[in-house]
N, C-alpha and C positions, 0 to 999 in steps of 0.2 A: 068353460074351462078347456085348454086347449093344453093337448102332452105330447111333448116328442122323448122321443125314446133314442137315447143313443147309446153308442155302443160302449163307451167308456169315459174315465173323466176329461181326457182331453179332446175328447167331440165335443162331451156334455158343455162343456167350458167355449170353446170354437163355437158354437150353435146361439150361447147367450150374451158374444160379445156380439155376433150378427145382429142380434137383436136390439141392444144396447146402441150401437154405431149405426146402425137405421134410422134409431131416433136423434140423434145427434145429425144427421144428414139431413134426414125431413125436416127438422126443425134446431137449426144451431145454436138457438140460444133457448134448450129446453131446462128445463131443473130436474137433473137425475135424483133421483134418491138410491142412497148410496147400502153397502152393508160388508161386513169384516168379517173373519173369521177366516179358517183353512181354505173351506170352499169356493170363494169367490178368486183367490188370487188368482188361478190358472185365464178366467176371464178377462182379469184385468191386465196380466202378460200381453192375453193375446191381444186387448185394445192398445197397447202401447206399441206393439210390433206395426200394427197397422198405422198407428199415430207416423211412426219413423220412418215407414214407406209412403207417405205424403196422403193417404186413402181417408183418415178422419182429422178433422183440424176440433180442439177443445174450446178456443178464443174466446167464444161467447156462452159454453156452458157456463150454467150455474149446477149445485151439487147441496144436497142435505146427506145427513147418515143418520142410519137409524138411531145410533143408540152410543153412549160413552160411559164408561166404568169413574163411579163418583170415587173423588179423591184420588185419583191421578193425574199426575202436571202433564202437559204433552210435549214433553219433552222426553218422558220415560217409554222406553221402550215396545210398553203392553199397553199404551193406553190409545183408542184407537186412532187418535189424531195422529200421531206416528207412522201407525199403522197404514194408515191412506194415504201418508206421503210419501213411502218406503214404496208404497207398489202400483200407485196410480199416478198422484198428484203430483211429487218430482219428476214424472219421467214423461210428463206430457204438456203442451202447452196453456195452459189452464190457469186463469187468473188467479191469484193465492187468493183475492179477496173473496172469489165468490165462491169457496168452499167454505162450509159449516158440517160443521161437529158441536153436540152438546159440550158445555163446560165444566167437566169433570171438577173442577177446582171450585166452583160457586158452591158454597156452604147453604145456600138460601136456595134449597130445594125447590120451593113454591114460584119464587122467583127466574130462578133458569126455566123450569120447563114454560111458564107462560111468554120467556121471551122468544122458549126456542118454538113457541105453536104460531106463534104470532110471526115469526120469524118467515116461517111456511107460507103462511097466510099470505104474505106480504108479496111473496115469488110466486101469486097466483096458483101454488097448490104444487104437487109432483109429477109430471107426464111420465116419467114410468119407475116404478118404484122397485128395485134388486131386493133379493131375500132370500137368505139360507134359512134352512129347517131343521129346529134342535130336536134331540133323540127323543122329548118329553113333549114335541109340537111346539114349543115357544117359537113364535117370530118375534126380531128384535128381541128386547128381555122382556117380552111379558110372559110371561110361565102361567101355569095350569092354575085356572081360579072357580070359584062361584061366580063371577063375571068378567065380561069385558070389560079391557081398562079402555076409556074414549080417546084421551088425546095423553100427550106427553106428558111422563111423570117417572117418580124416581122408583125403582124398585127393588124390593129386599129378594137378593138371588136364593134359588132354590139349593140344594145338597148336589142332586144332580149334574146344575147347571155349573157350580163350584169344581167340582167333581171332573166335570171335561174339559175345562179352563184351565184347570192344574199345570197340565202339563207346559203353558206356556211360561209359566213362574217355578221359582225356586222351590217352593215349595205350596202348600191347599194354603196355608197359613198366610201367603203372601197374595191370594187371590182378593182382589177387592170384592165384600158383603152386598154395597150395593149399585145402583146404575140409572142413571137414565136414560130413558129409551121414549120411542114414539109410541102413544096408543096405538091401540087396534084401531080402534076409530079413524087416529090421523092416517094410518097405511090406507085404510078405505077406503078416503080420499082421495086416492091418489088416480091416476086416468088409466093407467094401466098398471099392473103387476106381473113380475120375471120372478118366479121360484126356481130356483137351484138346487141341485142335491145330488148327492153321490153316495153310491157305498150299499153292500147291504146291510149294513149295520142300521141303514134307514129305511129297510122294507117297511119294517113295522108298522113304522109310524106314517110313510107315506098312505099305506094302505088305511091310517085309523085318520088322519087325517082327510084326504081328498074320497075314500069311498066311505066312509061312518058319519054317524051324527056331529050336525054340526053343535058342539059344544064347548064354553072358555073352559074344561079339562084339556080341552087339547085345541088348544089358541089357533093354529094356523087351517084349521077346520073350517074358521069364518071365510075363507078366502072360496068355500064353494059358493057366497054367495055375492060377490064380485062380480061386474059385467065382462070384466077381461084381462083374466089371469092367463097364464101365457107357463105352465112349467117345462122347464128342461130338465130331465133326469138318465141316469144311467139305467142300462137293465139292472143290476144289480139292487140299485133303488129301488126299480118297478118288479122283482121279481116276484111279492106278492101282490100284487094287484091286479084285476081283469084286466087282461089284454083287448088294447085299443082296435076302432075298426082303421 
């Protein structure tokens, strides 16, 4: 596991679109796996800024996202298909066809997630896979369990997780209950992993997370045993944590 420590989010952010646009360069038609939320946008700014000054070409990426809120259309505002084409995927040259997002809309639970494992399966698997880190350690939606959930499935959100999503809706009440998201399993998979995080609202958890027991209480703890995680974080993130050599 490999941490750089930056000074603020907009390093933090500048430091993991480097890393994102590496692989896109070394290998132009890789499969990103993708992920939403507050903390990635300033990332995906800065890959677009770079896209406009001719530095990174999209043409041959492919892209998965972790995870989609069941029961919204994508066409609605919060739901994340939107969401990725509001701040990545319109604003770069990037085949529409070869982005994937779960299908919020499929009522046959069992159904979506095995098209969307198989989907993965299909694009040879993810060469590096993006991830913010929720305040409870959930990557993607899988939240704090007696076990690890393996591959993609639907899951019932926690209070918490309800809880900090609010603010993107009208109201707690408008928050969609459940989601699909990638197993822990399927993130595993993946050839490489880019953690994200800002803030010290996330010491906490960084610190319970990347130096504590690796246990599904606290999901994103599996990622110590990964061959090559890769986190970018702020000090403010890393301010309880032992300091790196």
């Amino acid at each position: 596991m490999k941490i750089y420590e930056t000074a603020n989010y907009k390093e933090m952010s500048r430091k993991a679109a480097n890393i994102l646009s590496a692989q896109v360069i070394l290998k132009p038609d890789c499969v990103l796996g993708l992920a939403t939320g507050s903390t990635p946008i300033g990332t995906y700014d800065q890959l677009v800024d770079w896209y406009e000054k001719g530095d990174v070409d999209f043409s041959q990426v492919k892209t998965v996202n972790l995870d989609e809120y069941r029961g919204l259309t994508r066409d609605n505002d919060q739901s994340y298909y939107y969401f990725m084409h509001q701040h990545l995927f319109d604003r770069v040259n990037i085949v529409p066809e070869n982005t994937h997002v779960p299908d919020g809309t499929q009522e046959d639970a069992d159904k979506e997630c095995a098209r969307y494992e198989a989907l993965i399966e299909s694009m040879g698997g993810v060469d590096i896979q993006l991830l913010g880190l929720g305040h409870n350690g959930h990557i993607g939606f899988n939240e704090p369990d007696t076990s690890f959930a393996q591959t993609t499935h639907c899951v019932d959100l926690t209070e918490s997780t309800i809880e900090a999503n609010k603010r993107f809706f009208k109201s707690a009440d408008d928050v969609p209950r459940q989601a699909y998201t990638m197993g822990i399993g399927t993130i595993m998979k993946a050839k490489k992993i880019l953690l994200i995080v800002s803030g010290e609202d996330k010491a906490d958890i960084v610190e319970k997370a990347f130096f504590g027991p690796v246990t599904p209480e606290v999901p994103a703890s599996i990622l110590q045993l990964h061959s090559d995680v890769v986190i970018v974080a702020d000090s403010a993130a890393l301010s309880r944590t032992p300091k790196q050599k």
